[in-house]
VOGU-3710 file (C-alpha; in Angstrom, 3 decimals, decimal comma):
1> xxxxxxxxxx> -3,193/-6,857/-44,490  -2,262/-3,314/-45,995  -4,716/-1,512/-48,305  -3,119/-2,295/-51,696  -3,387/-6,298/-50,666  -6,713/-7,818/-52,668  -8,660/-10,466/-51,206  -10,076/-12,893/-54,157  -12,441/-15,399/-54,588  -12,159/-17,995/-57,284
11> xxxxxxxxxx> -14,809/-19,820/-58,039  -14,285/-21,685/-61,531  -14,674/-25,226/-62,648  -11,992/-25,133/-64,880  -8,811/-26,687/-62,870  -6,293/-25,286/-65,566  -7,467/-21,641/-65,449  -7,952/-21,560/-61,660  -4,172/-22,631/-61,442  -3,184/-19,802/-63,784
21> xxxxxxxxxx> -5,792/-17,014/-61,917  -4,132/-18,240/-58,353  -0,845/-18,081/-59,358  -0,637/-15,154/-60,590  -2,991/-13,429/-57,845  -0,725/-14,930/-55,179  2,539/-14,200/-56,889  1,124/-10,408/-56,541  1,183/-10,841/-52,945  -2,599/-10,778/-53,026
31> xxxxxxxxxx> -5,067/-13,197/-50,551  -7,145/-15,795/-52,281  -10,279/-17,935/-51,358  -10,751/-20,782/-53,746  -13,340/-23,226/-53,942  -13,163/-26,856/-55,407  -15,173/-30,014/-55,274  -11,572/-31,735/-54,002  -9,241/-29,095/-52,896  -6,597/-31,628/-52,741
41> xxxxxxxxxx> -4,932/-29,892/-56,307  -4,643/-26,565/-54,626  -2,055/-28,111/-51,691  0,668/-26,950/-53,652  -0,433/-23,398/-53,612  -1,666/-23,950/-49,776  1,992/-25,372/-49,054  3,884/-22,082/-51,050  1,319/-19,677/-49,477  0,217/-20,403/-46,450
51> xxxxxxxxxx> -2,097/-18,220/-45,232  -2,551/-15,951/-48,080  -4,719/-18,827/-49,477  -8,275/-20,201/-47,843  -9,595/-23,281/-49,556  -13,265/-23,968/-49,544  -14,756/-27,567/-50,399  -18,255/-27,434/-52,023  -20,645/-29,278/-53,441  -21,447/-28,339/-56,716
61> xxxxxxxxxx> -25,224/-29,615/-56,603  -25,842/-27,020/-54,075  -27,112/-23,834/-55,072  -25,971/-21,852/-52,060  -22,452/-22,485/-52,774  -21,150/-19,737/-53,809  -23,184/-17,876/-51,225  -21,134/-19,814/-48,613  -18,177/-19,339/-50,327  -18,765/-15,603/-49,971
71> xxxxxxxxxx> -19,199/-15,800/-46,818  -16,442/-18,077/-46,070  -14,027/-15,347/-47,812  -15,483/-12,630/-45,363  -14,932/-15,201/-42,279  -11,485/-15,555/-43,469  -10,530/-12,210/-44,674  -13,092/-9,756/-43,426  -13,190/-8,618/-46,889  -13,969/-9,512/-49,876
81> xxxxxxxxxx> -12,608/-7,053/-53,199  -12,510/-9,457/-56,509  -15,465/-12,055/-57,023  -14,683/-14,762/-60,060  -17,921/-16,529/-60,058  -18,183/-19,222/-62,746  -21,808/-20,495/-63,454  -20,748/-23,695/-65,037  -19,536/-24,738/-61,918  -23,326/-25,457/-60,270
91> xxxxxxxxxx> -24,222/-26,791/-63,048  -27,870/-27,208/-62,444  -28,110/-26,608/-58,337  -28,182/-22,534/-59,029  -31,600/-21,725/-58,872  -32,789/-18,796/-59,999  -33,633/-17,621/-56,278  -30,078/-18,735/-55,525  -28,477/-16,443/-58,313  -30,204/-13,620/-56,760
101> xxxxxxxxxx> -29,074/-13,959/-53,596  -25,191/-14,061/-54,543  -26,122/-11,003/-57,065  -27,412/-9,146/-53,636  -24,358/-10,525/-51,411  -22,120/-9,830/-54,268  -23,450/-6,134/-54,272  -23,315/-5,441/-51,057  -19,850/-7,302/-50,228  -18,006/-6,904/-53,200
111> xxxxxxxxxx> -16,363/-3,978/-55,304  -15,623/-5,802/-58,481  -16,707/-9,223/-59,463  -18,192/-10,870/-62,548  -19,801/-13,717/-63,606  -19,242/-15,968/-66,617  -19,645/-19,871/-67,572  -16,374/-21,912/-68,800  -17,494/-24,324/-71,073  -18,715/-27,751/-69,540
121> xxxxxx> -15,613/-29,232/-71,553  -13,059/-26,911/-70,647  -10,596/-27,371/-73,303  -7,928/-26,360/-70,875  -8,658/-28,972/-68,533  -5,195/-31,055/-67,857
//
């Protein structure tokens, strides 16, 4: 993996905008962890991309998801450069405790990331 290749992690309840975000990171020739309840929607992407995509199932009740999803990204990658960490997606199995410790993980592992909360009703959902 040369130095101008990313390594993303999409986290992001929202099937519609996760499709777009992968797409576009992959088409860039960029590496891409994404988590999802039932990865079976991403096989397309996994079939096109091979190993420049890493899917990780989760459960969304759990509040160390994303934590392991982190850390899944660094066991695939060794690296981890853009975090897209939707709230929404725990719904209410983020604690606050839990928060925190992606917030530390995500500082110490992680040049850029955000996080942000897609509507419960996406309105993009397909």
């Amino acid at each position: 993996m040369d130095s101008m290749t990313k390594v993303w992690l999409i986290t992001c309840n929202c099937r519609a905008l996760v499709r777009a975000l992968a797409e576009a990171v992959l088409a860039s020739g960029h590496n891409l962890v994404a988590t999802a309840v039932d990865p079976e929607p991403l096989q397309e992407f996994a079939e096109r991309h091979g190993q420049q995509l890493h899917r990780v199932p989760i459960e969304v009740s759990d509040g160390s998801a994303a934590e392991t999803a982190i850390e899944a990204t660094l066991g695939a990658f060794g690296r981890l450069d853009v975090l897209v960490l939707d709230l929404a997606k725990w719904r209410n199995g983020l604690t606050v405790q839990a928060l925190q410790n992606v917030v530390t993980l995500a500082n110490s592992s992680v040049p850029q990331w955000a996080v942000g909360s897609c509507p419960h009703e996406c309105p993009w959902q397909p």
